[in-house]
mmCIF file of the N, C-alpha and C atoms, coordinates in Angstrom:
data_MODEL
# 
_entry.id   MODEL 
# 
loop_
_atom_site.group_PDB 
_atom_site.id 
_atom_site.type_symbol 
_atom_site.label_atom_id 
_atom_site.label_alt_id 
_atom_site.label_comp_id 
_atom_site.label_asym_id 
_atom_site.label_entity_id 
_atom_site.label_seq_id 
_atom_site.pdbx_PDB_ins_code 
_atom_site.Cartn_x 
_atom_site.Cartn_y 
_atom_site.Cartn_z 
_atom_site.occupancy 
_atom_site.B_iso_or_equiv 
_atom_site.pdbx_formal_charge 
_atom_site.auth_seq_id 
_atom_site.auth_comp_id 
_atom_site.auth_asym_id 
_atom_site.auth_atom_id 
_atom_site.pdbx_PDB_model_num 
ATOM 1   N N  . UNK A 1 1  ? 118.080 -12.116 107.240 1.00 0.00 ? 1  UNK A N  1 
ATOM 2   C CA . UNK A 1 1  ? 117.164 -11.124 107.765 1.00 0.00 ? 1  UNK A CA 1 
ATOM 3   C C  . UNK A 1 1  ? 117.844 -9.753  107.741 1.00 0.00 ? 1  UNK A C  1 
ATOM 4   N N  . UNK A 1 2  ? 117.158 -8.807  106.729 1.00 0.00 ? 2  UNK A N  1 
ATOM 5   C CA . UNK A 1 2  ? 117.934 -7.735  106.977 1.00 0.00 ? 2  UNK A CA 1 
ATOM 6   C C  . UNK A 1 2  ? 117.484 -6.514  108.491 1.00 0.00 ? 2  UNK A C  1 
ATOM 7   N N  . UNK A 1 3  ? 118.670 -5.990  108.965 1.00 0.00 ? 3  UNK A N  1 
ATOM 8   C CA . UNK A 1 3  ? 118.357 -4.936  109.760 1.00 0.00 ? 3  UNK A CA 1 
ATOM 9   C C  . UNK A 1 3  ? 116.795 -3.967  109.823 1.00 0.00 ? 3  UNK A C  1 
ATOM 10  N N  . UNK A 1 4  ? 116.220 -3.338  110.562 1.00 0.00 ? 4  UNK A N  1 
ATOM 11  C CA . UNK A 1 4  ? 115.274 -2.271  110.125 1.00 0.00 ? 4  UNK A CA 1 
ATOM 12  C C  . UNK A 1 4  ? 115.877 -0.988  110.647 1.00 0.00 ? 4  UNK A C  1 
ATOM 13  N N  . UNK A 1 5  ? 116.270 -0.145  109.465 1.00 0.00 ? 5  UNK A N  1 
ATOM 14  C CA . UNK A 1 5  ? 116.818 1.124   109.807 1.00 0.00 ? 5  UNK A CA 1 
ATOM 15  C C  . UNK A 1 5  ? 116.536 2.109   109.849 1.00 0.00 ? 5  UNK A C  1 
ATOM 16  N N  . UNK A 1 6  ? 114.253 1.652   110.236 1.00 0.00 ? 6  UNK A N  1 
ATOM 17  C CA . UNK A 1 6  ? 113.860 2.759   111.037 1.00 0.00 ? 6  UNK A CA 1 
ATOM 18  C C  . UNK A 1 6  ? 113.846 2.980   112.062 1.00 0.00 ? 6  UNK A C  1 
ATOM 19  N N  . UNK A 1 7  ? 114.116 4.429   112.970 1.00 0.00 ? 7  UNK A N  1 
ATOM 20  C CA . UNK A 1 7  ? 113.617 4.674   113.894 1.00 0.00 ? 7  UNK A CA 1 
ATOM 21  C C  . UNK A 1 7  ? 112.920 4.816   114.745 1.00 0.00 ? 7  UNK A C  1 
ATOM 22  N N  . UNK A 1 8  ? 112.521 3.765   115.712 1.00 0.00 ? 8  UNK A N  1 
ATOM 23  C CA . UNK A 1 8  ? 111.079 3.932   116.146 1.00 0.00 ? 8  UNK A CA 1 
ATOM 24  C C  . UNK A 1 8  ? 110.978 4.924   117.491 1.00 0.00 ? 8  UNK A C  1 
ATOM 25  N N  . UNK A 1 9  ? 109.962 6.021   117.004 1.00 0.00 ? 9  UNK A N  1 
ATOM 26  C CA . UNK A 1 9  ? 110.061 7.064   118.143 1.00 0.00 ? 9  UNK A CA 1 
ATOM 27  C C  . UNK A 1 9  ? 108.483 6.303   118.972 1.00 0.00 ? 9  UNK A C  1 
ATOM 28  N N  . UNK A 1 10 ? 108.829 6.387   120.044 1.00 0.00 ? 10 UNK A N  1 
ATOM 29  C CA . UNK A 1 10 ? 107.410 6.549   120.834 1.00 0.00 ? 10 UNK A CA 1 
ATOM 30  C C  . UNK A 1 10 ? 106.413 7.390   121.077 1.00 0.00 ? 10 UNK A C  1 
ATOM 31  N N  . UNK A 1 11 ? 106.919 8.418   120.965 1.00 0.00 ? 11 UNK A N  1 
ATOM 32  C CA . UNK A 1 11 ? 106.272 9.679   121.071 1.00 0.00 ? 11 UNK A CA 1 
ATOM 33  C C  . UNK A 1 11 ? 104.885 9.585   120.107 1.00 0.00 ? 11 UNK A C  1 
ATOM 34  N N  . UNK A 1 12 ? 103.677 9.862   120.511 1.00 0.00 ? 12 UNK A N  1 
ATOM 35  C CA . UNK A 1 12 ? 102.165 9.765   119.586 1.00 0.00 ? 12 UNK A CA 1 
ATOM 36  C C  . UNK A 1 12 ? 102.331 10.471  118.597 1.00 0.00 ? 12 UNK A C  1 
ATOM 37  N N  . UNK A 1 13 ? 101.601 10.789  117.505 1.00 0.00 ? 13 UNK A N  1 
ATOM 38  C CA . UNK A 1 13 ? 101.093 11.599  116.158 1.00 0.00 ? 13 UNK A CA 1 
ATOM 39  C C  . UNK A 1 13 ? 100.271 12.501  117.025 1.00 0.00 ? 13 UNK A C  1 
ATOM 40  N N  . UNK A 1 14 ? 100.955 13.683  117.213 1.00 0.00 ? 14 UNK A N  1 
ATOM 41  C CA . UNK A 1 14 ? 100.519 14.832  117.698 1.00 0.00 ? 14 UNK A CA 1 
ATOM 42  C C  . UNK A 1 14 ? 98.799  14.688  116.925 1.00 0.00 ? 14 UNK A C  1 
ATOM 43  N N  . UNK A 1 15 ? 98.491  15.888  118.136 1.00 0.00 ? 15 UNK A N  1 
ATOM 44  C CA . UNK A 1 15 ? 96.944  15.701  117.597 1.00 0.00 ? 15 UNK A CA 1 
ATOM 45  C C  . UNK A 1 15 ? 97.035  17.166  117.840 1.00 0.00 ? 15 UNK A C  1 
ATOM 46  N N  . UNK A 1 16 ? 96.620  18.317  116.732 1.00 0.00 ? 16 UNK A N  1 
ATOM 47  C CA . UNK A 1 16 ? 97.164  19.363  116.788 1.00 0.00 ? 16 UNK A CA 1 
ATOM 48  C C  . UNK A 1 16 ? 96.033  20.471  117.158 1.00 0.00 ? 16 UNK A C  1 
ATOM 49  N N  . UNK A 1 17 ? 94.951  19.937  117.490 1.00 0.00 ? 17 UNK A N  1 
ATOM 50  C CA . UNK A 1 17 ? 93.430  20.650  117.366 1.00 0.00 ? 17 UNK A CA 1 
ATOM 51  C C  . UNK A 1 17 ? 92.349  19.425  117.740 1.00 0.00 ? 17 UNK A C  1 
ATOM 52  N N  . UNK A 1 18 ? 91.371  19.733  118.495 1.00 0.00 ? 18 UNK A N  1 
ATOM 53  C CA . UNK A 1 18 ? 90.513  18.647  118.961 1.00 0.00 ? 18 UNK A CA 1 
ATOM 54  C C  . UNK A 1 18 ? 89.117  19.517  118.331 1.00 0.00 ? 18 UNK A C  1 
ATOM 55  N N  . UNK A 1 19 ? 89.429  20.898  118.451 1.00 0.00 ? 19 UNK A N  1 
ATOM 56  C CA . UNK A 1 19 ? 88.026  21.502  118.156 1.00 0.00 ? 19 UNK A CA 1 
ATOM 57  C C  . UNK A 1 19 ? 88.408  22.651  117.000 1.00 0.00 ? 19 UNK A C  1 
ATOM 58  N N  . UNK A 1 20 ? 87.655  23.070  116.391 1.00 0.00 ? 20 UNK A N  1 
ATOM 59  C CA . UNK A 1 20 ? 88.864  24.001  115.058 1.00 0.00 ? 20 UNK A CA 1 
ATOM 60  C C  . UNK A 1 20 ? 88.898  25.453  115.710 1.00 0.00 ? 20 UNK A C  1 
ATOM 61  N N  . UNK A 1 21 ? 88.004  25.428  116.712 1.00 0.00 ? 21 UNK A N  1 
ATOM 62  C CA . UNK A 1 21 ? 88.659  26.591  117.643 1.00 0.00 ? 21 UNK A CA 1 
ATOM 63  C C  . UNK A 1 21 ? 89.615  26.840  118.529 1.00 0.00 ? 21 UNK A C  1 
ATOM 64  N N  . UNK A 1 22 ? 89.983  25.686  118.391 1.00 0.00 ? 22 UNK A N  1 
ATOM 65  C CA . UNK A 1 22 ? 91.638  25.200  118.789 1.00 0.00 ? 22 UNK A CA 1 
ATOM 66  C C  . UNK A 1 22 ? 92.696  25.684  118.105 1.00 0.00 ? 22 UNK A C  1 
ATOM 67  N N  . UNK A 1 23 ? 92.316  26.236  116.730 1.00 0.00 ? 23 UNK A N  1 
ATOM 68  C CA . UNK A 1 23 ? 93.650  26.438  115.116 1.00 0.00 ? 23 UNK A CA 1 
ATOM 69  C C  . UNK A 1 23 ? 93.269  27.250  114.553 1.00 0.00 ? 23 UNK A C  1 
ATOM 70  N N  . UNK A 1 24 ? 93.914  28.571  114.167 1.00 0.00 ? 24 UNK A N  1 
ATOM 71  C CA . UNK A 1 24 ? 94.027  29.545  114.188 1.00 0.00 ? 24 UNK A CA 1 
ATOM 72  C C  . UNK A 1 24 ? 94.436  29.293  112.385 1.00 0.00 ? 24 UNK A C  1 
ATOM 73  N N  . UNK A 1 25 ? 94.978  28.397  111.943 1.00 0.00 ? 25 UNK A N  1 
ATOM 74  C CA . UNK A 1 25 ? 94.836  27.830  110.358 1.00 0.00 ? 25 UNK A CA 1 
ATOM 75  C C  . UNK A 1 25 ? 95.890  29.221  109.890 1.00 0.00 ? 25 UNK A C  1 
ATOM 76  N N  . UNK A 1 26 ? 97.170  29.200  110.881 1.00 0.00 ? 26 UNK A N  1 
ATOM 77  C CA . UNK A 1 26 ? 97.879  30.122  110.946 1.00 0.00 ? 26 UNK A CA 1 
ATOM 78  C C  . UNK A 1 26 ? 99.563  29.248  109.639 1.00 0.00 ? 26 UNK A C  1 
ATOM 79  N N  . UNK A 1 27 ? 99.369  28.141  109.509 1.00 0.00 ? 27 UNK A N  1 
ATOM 80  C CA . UNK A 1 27 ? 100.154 26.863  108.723 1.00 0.00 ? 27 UNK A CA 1 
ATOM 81  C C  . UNK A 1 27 ? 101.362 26.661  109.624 1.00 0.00 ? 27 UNK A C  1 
ATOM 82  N N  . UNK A 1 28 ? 101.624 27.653  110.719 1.00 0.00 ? 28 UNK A N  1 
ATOM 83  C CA . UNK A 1 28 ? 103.057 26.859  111.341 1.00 0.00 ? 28 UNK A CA 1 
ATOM 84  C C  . UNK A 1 28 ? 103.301 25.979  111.212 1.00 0.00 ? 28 UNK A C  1 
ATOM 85  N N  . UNK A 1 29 ? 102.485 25.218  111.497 1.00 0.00 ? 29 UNK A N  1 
ATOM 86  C CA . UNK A 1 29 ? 102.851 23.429  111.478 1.00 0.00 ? 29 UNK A CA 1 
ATOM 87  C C  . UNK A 1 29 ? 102.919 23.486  110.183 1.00 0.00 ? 29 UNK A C  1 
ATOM 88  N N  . UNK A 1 30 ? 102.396 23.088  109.389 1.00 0.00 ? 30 UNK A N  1 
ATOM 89  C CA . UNK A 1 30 ? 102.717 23.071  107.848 1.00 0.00 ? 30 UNK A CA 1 
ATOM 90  C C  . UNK A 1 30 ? 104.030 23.382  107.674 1.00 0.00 ? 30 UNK A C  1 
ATOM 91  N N  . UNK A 1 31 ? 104.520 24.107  107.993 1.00 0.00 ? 31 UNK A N  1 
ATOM 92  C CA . UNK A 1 31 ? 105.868 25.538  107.217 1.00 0.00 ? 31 UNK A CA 1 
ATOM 93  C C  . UNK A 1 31 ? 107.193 24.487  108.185 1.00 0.00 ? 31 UNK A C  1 
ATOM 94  N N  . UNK A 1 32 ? 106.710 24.063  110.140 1.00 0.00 ? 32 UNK A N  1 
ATOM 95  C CA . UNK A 1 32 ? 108.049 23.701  110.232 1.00 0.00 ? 32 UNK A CA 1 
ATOM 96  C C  . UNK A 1 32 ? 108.084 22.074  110.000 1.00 0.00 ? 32 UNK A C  1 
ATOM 97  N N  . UNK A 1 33 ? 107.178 21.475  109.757 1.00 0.00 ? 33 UNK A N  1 
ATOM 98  C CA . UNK A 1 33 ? 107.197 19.903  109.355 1.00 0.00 ? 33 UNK A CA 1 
ATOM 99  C C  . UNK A 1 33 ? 108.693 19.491  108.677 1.00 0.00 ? 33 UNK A C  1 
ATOM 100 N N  . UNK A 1 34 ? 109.338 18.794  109.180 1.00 0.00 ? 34 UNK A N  1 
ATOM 101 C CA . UNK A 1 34 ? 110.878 18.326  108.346 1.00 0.00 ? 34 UNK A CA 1 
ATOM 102 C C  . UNK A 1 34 ? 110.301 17.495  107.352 1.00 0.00 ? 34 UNK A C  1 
ATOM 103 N N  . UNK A 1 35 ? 109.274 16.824  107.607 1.00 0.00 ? 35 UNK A N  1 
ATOM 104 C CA . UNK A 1 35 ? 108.719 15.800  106.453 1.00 0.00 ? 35 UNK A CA 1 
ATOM 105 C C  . UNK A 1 35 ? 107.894 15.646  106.051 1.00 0.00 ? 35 UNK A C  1 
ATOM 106 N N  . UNK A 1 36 ? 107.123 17.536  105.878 1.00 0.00 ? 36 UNK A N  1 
ATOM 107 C CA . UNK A 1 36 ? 106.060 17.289  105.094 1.00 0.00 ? 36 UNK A CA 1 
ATOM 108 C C  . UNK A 1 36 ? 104.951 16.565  104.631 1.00 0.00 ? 36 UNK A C  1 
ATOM 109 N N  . UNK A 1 37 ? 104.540 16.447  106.444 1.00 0.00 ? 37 UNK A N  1 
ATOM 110 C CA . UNK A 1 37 ? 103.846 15.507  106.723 1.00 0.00 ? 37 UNK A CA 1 
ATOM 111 C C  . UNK A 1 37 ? 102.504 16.142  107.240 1.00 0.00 ? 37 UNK A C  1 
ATOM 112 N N  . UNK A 1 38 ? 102.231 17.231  107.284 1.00 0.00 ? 38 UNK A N  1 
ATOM 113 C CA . UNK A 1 38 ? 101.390 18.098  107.250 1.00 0.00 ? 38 UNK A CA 1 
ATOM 114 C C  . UNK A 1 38 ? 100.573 18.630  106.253 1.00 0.00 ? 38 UNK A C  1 
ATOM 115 N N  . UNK A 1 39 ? 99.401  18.980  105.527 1.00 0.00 ? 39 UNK A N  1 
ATOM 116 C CA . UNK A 1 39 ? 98.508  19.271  104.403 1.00 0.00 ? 39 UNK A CA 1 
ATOM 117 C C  . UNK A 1 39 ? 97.534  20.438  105.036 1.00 0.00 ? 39 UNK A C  1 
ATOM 118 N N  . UNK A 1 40 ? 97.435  21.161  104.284 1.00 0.00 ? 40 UNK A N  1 
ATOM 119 C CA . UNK A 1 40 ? 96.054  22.359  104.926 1.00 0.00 ? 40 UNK A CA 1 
ATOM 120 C C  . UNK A 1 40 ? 94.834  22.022  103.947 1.00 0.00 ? 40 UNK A C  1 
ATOM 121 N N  . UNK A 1 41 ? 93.790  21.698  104.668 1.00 0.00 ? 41 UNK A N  1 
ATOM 122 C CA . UNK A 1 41 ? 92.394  20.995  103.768 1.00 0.00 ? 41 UNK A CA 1 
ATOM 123 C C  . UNK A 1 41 ? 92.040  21.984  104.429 1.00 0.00 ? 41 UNK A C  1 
ATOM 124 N N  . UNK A 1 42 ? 90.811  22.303  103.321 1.00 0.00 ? 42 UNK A N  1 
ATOM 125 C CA . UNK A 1 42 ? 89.818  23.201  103.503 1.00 0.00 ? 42 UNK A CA 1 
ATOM 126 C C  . UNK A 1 42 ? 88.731  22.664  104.065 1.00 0.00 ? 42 UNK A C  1 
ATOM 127 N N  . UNK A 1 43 ? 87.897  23.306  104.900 1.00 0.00 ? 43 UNK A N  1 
ATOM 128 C CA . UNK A 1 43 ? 86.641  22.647  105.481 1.00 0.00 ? 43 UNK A CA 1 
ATOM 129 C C  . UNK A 1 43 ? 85.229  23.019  104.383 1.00 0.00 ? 43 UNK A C  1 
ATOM 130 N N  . UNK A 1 44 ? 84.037  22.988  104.606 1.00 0.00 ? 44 UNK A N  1 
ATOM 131 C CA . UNK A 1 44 ? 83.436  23.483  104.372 1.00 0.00 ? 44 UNK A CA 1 
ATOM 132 C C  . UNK A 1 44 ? 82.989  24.513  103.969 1.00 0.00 ? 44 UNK A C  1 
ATOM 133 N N  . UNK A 1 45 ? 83.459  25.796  104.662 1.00 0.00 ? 45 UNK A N  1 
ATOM 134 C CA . UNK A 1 45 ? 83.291  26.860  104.794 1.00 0.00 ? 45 UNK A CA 1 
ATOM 135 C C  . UNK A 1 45 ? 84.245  27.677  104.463 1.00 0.00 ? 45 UNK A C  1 
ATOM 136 N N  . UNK A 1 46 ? 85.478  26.960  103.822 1.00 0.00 ? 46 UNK A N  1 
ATOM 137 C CA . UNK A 1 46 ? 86.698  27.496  103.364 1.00 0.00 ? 46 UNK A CA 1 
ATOM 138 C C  . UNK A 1 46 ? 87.878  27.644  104.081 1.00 0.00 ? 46 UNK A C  1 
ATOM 139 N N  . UNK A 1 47 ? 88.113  27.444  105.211 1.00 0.00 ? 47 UNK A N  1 
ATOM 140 C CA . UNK A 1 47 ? 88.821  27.688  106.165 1.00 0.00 ? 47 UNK A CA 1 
ATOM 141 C C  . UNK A 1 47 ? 89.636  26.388  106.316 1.00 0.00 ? 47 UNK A C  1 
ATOM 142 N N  . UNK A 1 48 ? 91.333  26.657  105.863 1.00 0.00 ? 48 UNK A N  1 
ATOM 143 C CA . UNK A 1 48 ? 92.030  25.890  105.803 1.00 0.00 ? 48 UNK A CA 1 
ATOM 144 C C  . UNK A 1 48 ? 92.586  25.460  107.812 1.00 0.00 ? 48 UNK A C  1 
ATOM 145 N N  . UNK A 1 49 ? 92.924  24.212  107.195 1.00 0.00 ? 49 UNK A N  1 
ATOM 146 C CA . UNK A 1 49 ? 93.287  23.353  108.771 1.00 0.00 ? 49 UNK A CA 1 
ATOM 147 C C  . UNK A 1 49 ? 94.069  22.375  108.948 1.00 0.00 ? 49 UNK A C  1 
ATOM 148 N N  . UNK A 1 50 ? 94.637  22.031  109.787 1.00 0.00 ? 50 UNK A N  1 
ATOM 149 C CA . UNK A 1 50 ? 96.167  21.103  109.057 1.00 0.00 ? 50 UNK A CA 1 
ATOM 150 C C  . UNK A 1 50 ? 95.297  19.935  109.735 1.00 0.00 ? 50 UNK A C  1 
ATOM 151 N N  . UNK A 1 51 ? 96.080  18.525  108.259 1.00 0.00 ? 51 UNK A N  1 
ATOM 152 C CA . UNK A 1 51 ? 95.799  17.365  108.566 1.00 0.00 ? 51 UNK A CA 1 
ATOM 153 C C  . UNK A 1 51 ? 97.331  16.926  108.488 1.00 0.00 ? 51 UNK A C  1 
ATOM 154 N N  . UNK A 1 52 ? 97.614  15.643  109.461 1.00 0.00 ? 52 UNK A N  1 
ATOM 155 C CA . UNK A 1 52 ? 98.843  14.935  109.349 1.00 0.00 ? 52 UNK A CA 1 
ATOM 156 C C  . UNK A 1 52 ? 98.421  13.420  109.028 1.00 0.00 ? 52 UNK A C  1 
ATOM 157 N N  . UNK A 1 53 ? 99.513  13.531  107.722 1.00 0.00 ? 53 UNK A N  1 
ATOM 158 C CA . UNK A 1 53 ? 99.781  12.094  107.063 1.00 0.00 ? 53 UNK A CA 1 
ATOM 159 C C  . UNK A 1 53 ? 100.653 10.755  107.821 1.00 0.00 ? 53 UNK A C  1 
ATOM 160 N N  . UNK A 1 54 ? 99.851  10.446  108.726 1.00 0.00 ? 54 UNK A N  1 
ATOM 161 C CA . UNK A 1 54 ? 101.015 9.066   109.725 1.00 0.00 ? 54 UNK A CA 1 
ATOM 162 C C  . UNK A 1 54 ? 102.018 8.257   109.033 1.00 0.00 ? 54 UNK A C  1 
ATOM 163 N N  . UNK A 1 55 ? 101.858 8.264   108.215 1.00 0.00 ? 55 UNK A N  1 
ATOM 164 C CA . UNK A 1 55 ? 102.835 7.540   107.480 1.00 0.00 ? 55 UNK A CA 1 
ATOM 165 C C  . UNK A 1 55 ? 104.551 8.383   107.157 1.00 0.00 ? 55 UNK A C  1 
ATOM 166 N N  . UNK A 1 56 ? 104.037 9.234   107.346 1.00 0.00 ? 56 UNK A N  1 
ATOM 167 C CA . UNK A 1 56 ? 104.986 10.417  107.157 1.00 0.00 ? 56 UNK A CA 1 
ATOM 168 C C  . UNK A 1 56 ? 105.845 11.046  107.993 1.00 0.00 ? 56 UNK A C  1 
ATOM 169 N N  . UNK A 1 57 ? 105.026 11.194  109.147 1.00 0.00 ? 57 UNK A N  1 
ATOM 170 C CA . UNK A 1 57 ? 105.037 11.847  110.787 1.00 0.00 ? 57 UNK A CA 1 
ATOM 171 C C  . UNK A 1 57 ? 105.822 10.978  111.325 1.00 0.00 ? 57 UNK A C  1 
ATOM 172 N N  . UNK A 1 58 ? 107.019 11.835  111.579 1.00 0.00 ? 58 UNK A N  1 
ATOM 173 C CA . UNK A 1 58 ? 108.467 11.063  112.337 1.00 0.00 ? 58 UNK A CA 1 
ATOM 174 C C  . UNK A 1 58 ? 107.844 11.577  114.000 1.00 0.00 ? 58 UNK A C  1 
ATOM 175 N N  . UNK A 1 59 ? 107.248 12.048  114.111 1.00 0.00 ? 59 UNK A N  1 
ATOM 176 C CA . UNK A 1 59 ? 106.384 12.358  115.529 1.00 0.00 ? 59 UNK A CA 1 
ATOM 177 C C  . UNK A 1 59 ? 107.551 12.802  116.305 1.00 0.00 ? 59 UNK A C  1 
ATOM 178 N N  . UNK A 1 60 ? 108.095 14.065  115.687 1.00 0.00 ? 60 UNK A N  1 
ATOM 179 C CA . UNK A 1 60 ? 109.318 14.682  116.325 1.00 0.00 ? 60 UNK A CA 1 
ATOM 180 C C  . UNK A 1 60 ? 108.725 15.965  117.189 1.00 0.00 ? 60 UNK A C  1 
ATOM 181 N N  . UNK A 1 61 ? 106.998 16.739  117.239 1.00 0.00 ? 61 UNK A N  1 
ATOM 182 C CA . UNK A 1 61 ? 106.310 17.598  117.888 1.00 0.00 ? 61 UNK A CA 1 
ATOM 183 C C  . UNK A 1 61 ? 106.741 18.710  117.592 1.00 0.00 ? 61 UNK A C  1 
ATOM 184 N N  . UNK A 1 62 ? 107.545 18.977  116.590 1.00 0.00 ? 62 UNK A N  1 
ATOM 185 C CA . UNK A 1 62 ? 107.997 20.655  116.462 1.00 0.00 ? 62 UNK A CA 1 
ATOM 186 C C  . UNK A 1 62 ? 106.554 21.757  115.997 1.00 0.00 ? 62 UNK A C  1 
ATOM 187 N N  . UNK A 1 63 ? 105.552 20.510  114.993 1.00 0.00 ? 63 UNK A N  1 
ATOM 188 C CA . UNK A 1 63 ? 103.997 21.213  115.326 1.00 0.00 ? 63 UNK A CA 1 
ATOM 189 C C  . UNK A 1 63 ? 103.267 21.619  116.531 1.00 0.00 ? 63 UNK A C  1 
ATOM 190 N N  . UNK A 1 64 ? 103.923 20.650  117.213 1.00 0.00 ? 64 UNK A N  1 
ATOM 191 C CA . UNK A 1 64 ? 103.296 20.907  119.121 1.00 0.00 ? 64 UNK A CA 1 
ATOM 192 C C  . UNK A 1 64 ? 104.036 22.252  119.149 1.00 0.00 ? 64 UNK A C  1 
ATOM 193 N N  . UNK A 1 65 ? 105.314 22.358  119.050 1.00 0.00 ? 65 UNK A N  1 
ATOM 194 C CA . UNK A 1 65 ? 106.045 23.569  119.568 1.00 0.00 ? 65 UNK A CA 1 
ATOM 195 C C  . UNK A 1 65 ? 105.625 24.795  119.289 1.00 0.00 ? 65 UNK A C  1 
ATOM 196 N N  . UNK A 1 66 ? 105.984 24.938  117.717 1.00 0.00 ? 66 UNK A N  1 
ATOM 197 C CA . UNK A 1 66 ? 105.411 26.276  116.912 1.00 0.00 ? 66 UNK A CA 1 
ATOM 198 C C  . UNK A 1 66 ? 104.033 26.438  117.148 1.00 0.00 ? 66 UNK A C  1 
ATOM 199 N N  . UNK A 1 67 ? 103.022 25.653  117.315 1.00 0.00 ? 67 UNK A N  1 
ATOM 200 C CA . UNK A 1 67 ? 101.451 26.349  117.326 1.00 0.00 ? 67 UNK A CA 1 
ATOM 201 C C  . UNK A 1 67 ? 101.393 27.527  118.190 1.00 0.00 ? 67 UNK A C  1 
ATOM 202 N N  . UNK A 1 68 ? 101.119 28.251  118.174 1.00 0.00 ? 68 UNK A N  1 
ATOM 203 C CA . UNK A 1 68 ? 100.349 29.935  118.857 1.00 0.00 ? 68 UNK A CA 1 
ATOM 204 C C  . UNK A 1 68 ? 99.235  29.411  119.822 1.00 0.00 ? 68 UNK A C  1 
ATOM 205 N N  . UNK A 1 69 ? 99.184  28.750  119.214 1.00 0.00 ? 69 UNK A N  1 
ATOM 206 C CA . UNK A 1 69 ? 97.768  28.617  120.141 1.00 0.00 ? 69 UNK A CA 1 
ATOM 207 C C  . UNK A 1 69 ? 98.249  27.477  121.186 1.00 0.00 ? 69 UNK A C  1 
ATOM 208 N N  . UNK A 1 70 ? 97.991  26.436  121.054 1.00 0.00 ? 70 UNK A N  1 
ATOM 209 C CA . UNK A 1 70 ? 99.188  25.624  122.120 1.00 0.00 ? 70 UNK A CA 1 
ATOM 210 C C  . UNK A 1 70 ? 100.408 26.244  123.269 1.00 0.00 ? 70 UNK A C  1 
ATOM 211 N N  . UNK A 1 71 ? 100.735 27.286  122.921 1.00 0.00 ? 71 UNK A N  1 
ATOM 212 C CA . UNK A 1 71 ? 101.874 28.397  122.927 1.00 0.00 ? 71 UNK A CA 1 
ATOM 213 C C  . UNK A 1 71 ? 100.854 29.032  124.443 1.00 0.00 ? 71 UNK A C  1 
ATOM 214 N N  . UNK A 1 72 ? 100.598 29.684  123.656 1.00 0.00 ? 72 UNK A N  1 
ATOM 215 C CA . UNK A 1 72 ? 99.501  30.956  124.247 1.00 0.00 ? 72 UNK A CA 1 
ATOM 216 C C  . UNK A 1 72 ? 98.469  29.893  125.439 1.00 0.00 ? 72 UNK A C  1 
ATOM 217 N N  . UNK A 1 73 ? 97.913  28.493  125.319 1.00 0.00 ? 73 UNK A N  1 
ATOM 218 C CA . UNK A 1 73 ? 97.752  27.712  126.222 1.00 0.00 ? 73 UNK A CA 1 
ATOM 219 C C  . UNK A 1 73 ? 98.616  27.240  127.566 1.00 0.00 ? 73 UNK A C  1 
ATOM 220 N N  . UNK A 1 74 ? 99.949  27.530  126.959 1.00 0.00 ? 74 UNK A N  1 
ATOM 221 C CA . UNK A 1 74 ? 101.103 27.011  127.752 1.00 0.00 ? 74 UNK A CA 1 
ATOM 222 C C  . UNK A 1 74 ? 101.118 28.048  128.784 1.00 0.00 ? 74 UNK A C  1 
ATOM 223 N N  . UNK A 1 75 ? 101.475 29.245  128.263 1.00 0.00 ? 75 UNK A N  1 
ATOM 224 C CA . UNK A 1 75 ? 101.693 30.622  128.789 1.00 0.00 ? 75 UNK A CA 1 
ATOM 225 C C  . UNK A 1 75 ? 100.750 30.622  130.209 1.00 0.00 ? 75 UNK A C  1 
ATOM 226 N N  . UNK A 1 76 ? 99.723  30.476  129.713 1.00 0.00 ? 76 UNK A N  1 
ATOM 227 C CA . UNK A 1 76 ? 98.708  30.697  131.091 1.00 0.00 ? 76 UNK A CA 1 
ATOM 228 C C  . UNK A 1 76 ? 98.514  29.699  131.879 1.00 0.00 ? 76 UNK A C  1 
ATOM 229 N N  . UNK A 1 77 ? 98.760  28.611  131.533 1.00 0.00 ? 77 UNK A N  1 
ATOM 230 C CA . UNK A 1 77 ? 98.653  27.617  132.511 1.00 0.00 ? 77 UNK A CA 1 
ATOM 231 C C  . UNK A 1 77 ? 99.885  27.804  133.433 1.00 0.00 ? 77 UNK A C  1 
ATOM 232 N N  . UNK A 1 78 ? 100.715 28.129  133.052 1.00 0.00 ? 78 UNK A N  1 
ATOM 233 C CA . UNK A 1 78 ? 101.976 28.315  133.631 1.00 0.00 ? 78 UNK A CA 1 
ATOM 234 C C  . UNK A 1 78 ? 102.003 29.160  134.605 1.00 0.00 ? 78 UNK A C  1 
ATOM 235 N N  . UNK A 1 79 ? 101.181 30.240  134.216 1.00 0.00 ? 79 UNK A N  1 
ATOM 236 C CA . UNK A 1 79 ? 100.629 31.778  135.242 1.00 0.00 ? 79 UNK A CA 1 
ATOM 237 C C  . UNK A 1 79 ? 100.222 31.313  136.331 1.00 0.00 ? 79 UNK A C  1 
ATOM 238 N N  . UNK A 1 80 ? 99.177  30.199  136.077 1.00 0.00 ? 80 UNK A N  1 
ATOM 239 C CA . UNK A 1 80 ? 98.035  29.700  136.918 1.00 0.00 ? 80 UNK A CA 1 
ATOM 240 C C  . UNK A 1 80 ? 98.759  29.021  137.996 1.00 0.00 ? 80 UNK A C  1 
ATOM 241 N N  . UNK A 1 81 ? 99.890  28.220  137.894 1.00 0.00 ? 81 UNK A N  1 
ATOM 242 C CA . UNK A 1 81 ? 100.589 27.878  139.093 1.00 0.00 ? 81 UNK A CA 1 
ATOM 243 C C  . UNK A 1 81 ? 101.320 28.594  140.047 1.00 0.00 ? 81 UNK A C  1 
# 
């Protein structure tokens, strides 16, 4: 039986946008992905938006980190206490 010498993180597959007024389709995530596990698809209307490939996604959140918008969510909630 050989070893498995992946890493299993627990951490979820970030979910980076629930509504696309959530993403600003600014590519941070795209740009800091270590594994290029990120894609910008176009919608309908032209407006690029990141999708993540699970297979790919070491679910390390540095997309959680860099987003602006997530960011700028943080900021004020933080105020609010």
């Amino acid at each position: 039986m050989e070893p498995n010498n992946k890493i299993q993180n627990t951490n979820p597959i970030p979910i980076l946008y629930e509504r696309k007024e959530d993403c600003c389709g600014c590519t941070a995530c795209y740009a800091i992905c270590p594994r290029q596990a990120i894609s910008m698809e176009d919608d309908l209307e032209g407006f690029a938006y990141p999708h993540i490939d699970a297979e790919k996604c070491i679910r390390c959140q540095m997309c959680m980190k860099v987003c602006p918008i997530k960011e700028a969510k943080r900021s004020v909630t933080a105020r609010q206490r």
